[in-house]
C-alpha positions in Angstrom: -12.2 -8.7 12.7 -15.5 -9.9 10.9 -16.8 -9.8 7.7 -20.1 -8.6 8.6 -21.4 -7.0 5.0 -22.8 -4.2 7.4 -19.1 -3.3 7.8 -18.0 -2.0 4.7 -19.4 0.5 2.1 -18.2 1.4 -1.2 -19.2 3.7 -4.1 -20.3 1.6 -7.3 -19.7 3.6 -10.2 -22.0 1.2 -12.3 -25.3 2.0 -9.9 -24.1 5.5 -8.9 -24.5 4.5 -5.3 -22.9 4.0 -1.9 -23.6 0.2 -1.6 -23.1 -2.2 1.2 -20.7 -4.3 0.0 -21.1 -8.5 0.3 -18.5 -10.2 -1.9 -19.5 -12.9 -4.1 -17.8 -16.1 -2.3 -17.7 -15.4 1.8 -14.6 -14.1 3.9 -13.0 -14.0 -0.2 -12.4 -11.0 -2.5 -11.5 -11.0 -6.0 -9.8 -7.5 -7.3 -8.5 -6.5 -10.3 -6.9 -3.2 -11.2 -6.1 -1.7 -14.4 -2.3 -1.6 -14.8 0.4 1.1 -16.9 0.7 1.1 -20.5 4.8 1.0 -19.6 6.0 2.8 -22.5 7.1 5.3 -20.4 7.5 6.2 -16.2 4.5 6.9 -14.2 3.7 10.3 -13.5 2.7 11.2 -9.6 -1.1 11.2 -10.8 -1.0 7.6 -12.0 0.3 6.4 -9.0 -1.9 8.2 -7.5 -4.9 5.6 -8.1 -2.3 2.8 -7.1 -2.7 4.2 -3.4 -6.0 4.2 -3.8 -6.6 0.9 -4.3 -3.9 -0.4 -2.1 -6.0 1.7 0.5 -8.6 -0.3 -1.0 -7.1 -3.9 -0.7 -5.5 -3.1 3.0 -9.0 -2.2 4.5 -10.8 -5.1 3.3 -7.9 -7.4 5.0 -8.7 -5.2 8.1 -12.4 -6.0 7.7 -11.5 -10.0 7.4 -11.5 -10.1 3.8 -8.9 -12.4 2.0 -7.9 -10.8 -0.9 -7.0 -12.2 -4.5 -5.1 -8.7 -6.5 -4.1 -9.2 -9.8 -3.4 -6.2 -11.9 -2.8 -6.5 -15.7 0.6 -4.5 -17.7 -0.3 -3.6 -21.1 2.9 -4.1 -23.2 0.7 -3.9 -27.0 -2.1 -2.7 -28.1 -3.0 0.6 -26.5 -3.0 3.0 -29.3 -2.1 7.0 -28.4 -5.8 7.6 -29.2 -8.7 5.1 -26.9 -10.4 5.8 -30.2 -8.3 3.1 -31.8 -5.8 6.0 -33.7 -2.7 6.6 -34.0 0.4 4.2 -33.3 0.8 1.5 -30.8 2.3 3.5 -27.5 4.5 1.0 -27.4 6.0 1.8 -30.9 6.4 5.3 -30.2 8.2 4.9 -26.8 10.5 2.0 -29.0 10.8 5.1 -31.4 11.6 7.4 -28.4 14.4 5.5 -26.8 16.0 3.9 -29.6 15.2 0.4 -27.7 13.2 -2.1 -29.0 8.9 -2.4 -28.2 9.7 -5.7 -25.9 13.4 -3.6 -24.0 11.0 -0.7 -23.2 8.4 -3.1 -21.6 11.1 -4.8 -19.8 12.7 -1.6 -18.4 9.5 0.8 -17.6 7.7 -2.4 -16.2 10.8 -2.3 -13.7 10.3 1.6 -12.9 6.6 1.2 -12.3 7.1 -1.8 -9.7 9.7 0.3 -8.2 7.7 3.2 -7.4 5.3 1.1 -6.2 7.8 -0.1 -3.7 8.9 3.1 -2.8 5.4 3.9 -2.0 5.2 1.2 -0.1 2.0 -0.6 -1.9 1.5 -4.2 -1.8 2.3 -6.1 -4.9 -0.3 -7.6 -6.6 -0.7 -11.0 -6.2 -0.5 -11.9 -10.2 1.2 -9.8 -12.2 -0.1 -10.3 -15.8 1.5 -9.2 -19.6 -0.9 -8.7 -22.3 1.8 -10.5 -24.2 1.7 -13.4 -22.8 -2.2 -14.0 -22.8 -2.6 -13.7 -26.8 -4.4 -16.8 -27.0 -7.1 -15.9 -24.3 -7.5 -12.6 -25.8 -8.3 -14.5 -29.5 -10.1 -16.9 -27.8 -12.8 -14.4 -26.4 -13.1 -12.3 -30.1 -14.0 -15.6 -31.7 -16.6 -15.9 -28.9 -17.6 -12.3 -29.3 -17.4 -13.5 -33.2 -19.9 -16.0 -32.8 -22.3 -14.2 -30.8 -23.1 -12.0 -33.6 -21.2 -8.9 -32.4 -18.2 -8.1 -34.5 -17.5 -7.3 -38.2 -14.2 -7.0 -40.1 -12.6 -3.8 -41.7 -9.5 -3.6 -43.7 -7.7 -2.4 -40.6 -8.8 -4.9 -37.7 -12.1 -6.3 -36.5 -14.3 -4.1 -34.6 -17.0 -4.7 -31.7 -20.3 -3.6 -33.3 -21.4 -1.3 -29.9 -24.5 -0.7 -32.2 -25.7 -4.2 -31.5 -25.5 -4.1 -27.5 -28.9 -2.3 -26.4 -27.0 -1.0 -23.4 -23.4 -0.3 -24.2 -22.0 2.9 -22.3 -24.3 2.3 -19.4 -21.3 2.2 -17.0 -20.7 5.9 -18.4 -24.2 6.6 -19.2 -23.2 7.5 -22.3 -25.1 9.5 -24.7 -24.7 6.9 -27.5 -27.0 8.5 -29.9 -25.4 11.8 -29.5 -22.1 11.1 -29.6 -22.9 9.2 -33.1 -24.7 11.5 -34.4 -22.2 14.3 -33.4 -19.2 12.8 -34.5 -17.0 14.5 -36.6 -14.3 12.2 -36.6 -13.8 10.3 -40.1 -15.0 7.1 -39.0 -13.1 5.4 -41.6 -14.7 2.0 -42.0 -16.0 2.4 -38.3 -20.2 2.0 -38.3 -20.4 3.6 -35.2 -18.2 6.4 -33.2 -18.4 4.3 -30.3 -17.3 0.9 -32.2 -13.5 -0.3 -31.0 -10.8 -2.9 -31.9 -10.9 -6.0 -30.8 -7.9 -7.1 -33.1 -5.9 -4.7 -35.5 -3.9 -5.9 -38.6 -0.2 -5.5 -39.1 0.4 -2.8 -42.0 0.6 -4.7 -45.1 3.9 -2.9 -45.6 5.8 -3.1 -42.5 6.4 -5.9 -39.8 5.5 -5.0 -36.5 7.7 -5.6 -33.6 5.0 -7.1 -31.4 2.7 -9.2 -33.9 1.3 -12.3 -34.1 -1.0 -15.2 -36.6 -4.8 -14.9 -35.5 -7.8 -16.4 -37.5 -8.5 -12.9 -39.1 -4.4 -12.6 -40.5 -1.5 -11.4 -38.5 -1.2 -8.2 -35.9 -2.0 -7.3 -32.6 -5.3 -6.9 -30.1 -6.9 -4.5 -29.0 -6.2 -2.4 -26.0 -9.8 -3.3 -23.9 -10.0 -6.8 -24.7 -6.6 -7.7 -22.7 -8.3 -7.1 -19.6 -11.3 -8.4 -20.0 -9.5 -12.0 -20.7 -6.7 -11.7 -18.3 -9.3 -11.0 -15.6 -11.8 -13.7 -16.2 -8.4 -16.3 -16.3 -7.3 -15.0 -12.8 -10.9 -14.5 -11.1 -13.6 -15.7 -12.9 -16.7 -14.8 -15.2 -18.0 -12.1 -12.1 -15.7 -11.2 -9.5 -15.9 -8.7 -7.2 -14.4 -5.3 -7.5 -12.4 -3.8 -10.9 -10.5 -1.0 -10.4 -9.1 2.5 -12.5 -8.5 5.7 -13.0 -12.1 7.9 -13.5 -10.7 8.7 -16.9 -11.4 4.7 -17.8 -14.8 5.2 -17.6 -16.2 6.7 -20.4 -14.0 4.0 -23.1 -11.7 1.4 -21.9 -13.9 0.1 -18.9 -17.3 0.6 -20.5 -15.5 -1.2 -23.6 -14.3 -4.4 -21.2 -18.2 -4.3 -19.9 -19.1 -4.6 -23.5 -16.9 -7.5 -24.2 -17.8 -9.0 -21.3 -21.4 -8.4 -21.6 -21.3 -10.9 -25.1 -18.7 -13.3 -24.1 -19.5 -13.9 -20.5 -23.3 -12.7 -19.9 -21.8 -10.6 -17.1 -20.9 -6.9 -16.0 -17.4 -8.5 -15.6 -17.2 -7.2 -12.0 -20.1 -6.6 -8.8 -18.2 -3.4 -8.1 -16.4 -0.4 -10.3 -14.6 1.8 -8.0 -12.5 4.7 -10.1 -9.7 6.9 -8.2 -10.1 10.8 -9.1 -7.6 12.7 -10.5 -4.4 15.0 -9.5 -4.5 17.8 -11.1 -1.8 20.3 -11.4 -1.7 24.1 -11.8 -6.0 23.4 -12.0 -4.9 21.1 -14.8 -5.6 17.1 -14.6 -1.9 15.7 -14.6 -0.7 13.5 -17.6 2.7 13.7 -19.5 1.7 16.2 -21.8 1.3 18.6 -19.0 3.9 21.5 -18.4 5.8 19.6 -15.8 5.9 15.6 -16.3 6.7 14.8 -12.4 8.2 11.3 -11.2 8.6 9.2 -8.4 12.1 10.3 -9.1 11.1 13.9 -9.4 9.7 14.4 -5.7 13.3 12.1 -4.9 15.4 14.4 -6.6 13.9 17.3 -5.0 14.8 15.9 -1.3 11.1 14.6 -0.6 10.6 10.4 0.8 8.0 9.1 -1.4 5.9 8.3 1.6 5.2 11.9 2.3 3.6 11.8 -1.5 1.2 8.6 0.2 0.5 10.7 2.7 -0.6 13.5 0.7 -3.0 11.0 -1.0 -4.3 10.1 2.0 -5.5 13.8 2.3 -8.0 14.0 0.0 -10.6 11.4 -0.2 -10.1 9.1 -3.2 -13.4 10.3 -4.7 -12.0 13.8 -4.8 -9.9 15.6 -7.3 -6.2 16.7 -5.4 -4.9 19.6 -6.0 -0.6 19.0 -6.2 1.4 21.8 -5.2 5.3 22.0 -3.5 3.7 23.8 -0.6 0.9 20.9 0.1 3.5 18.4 -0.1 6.3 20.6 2.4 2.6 20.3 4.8 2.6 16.2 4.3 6.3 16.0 4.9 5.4 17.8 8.3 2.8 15.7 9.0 4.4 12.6 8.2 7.7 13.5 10.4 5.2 14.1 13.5 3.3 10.8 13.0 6.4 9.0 12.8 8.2 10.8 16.1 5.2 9.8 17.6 5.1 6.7 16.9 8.6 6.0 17.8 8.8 7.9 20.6 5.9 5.6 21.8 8.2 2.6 21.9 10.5 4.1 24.7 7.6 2.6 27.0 8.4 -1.3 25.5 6.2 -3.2 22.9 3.5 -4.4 25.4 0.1 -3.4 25.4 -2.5 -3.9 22.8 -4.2 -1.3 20.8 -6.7 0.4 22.2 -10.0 -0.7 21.2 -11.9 2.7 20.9 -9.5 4.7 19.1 -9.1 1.6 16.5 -12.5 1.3 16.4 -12.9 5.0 15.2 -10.0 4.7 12.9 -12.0 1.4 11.0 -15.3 2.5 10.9 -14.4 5.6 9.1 -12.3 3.4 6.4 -14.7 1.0 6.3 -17.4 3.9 5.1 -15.8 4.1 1.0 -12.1 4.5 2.5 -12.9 8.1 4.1 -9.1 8.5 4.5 -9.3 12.0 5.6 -11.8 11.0 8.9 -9.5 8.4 9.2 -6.6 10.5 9.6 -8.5 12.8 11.9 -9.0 10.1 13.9 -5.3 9.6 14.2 -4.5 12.6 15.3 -7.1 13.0 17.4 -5.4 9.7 19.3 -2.3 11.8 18.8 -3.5 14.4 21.8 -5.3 11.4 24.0 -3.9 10.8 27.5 -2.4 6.9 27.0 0.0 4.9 27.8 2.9 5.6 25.3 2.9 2.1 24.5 -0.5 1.8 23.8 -0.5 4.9 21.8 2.3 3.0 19.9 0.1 -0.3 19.5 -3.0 1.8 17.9 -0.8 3.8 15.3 0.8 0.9 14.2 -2.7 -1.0 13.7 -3.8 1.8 11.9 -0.8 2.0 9.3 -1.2 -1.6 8.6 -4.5 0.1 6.3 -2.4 3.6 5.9 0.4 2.0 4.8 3.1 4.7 6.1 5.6 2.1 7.6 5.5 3.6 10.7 7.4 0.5 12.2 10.1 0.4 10.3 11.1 4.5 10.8 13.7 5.2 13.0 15.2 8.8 13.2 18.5 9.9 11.7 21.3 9.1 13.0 22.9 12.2 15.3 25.7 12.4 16.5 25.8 14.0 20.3 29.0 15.6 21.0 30.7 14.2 23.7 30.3 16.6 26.3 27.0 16.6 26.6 27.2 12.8 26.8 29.8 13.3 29.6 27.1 15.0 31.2 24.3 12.9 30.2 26.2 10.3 32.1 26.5 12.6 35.4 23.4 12.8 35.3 22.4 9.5 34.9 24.4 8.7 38.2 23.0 11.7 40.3 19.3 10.2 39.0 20.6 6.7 40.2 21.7 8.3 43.8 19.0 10.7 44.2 20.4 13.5 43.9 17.5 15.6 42.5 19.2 18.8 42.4 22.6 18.2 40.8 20.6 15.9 38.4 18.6 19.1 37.5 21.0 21.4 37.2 22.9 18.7 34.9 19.7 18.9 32.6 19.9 22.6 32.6 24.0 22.8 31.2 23.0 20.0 28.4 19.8 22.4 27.7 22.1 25.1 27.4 24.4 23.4 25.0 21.0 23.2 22.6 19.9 19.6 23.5 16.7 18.2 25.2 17.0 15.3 27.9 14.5 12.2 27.7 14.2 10.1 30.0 13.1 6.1 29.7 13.1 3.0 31.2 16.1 1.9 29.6 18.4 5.3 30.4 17.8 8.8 29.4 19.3 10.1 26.0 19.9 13.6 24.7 18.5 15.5 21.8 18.7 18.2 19.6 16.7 21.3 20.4 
């Protein structure tokens, strides 16, 4: 492996551009990835930009890279509007469930890392609560304070987007227009675009999730978590932040913003956004017709890893069109990769991967994790005349970036009746004393009986048909 720069390409939603990418310190990359808002489960769509950037993360350890992931959970702060309206999604799921803001966190933060187990994506490396980074997020207004860039309303104290020449630039934002368009009572807002950077408690109420600042008690902001969190765990500039497309246009051009004042930085080299899956030509979120889980696709008799595979489908760039059908076709497809791969162990461990087909396999991840090529590639190697062993060796190399889990499938269990094992056994002793002919006509009863005979180095076995 070698981190040649040559190597690896990605699309920089900042420059609009396929760039080479170099990462700022050699052999080293620094991620971070926008987390859930866990007052509530994840819906298939959000996850699906969680396989996207584990994509992400496992290619560039196949290219050499060591990676640093640290992806954020927002537990306050992130109001049902990104226009800083309405209540505190946290509140509203406390007021759903009858559980407290801080026993919601606790339990959907639990879901969320469980689907991302089922889906078999790598954990983050730090795991990081907006809640318990309070003091970096106030630490970074005041700095944002003293650099001229925020004024106070009686509701919170807002970033004055008015002041930055090129706020929205990651969105390419038609500031003016969407100013002078606005029809939305701005309130004591200057500026459409302006957002909170700390909101006050109701003087009439005490919040669940609240705490003392230097401009009176309540809560931050939704953006400003992970612009702190992220410069605590990687620095001023790191390398690559990651989202969801629909965090362009506000919460990631807000962080830029932020960062911009308090840091004299873009916040990250390169913004890479996962597109969307849309449902019944409709993008999926919980307010959809059909709010689908993990546990939905479960429930239904799917394994979540035909869902990954589905993902892998389409390239991450892409919207993907959900339907039942599309994932009965991944289910399929997964089943036959991992037959294959199995079945290439009957020929023993040994052998290395072969250096062409892998070589395929990486270039086309390497070129902005063209998963789709990739998988062509793998099933192109599927029909090639190799070694089963071999054949074994390069499918497992490639899952370690497809992340299937391809080693760790065995089939069901089956239960062969145990006449055809009587005969299986017959069989295996007319082999033994070459006796061609009764061992053929021994394969031919068990065939009848609805089972197929494989042979291997270690004994032959019987199947069903």
């Amino acid at each position: 492996m070698t981190t040649d720069p040559q190597n690896v390409t990605l699309y920089d939603t900042y420059t609009r551009e396929t760039r080479t990418f170099e990462s700022l310190e050699p052999g080293k990359v620094r991620m971070y990835c926008c987390g859930p808002t866990v007052y509530d489960y994840a819906h298939i769509g959000n996850l699906r930009t969680y396989v996207f950037e584990d994509l992400l993360r496992r290619m560039l350890a196949m290219a050499g890279y060591e990676v640093r992931h640290v992806m954020n959970i927002t537990d306050v702060g992130h109001l049902t509007s990104d226009a800083d309206t309405g209540e505190d999604k946290m509140v509203k799921g406390a007021a759903r469930t009858g559980l407290t803001a801080w026993e919601i966190a606790e339990r959907y933060t639990g879901a969320f890392q469980s689907d991302l187990a089922a889906l078999n994506i790598l954990e983050p490396h730090v795991w990081c609560r907006a809640t318990d980074h309070i003091a970096e997020q106030i630490a970074d207004i005041l700095e944002i304070e003293r650099q001229g860039y925020t004024y106070v309303t009686g509701d919170g104290v807002y970033f004055d987007t008015g002041k930055l020449k090129d706020y929205g630039y990651l969105a390419r934002l038609d500031v003016q227009g969407l100013n002078a368009g606005s029809r939305v009572d701005l309130g004591e807002k200057r500026l459409a675009t302006d957002f909170a950077l700390w909101k006050f408690s109701p003087p009439d109420q005490k919040r669940q999730m609240e705490w003392d600042s230097p401009w009176g008690r309540g809560f931050p902001g939704w953006h400003i978590e992970c612009s702190a969190m992220s410069v605590k765990y990687l620095g001023e500039l790191f390398d690559i932040h990651c989202g969801g497309k629909d965090h362009i246009p506000v919460h990631h051009s807000n962080e830029i913003a932020q960062s911009e004042v308090a840091h004299g930085t873009r916040l990250a080299n390169y913004w890479l956004h996962g597109y969307f899956l849309e449902l019944d030509r409709e993008r999926m979120s919980k307010s959809s017709g059909e709010f689908l889980r993990m546990q939905s696709l479960i429930d239904r008799g799917y394994d979540p890893l035909a869902y990954r595979y589905l993902c892998l489908t389409a390239h991450y760039r892409s919207d993907l069109k959900f339907t039942w059908e599309s994932l009965d076709s991944a289910t399929v497809a997964l089943g036959r990769l991992r037959q294959l791969a199995h079945d290439g162990g009957e020929g023993g461990e040994g052998g290395a991967p072969d250096p062409g087909w892998l070589a395929d396999f990486q270039r086309e991840m390497r070129q902005d994790l063209n998963s789709p090529r990739a998988l062509a590639v793998v099933w192109g190697l599927a029909k090639a005349n190799l070694p089963g062993a071999v054949r074994r060796r390069t499918i497992l190399a490639m899952d370690d970036v497809l992340g299937l889990d391809l080693a760790n499938w065995l089939p069901p269990d089956e239960t062969v009746p145990g006449e055809v094992l009587a005969l299986l056994a017959d069989r295996d002793a007319a082999r033994a004393g070459r006796n061609w002919v009764l061992a053929d006509e021994l394969r031919d009863r068990i065939q009848t009986m609805g089972y197929e005979v494989e042979d291997g180095p270690g004994g032959s076995r019987a199947k069903r048909r």
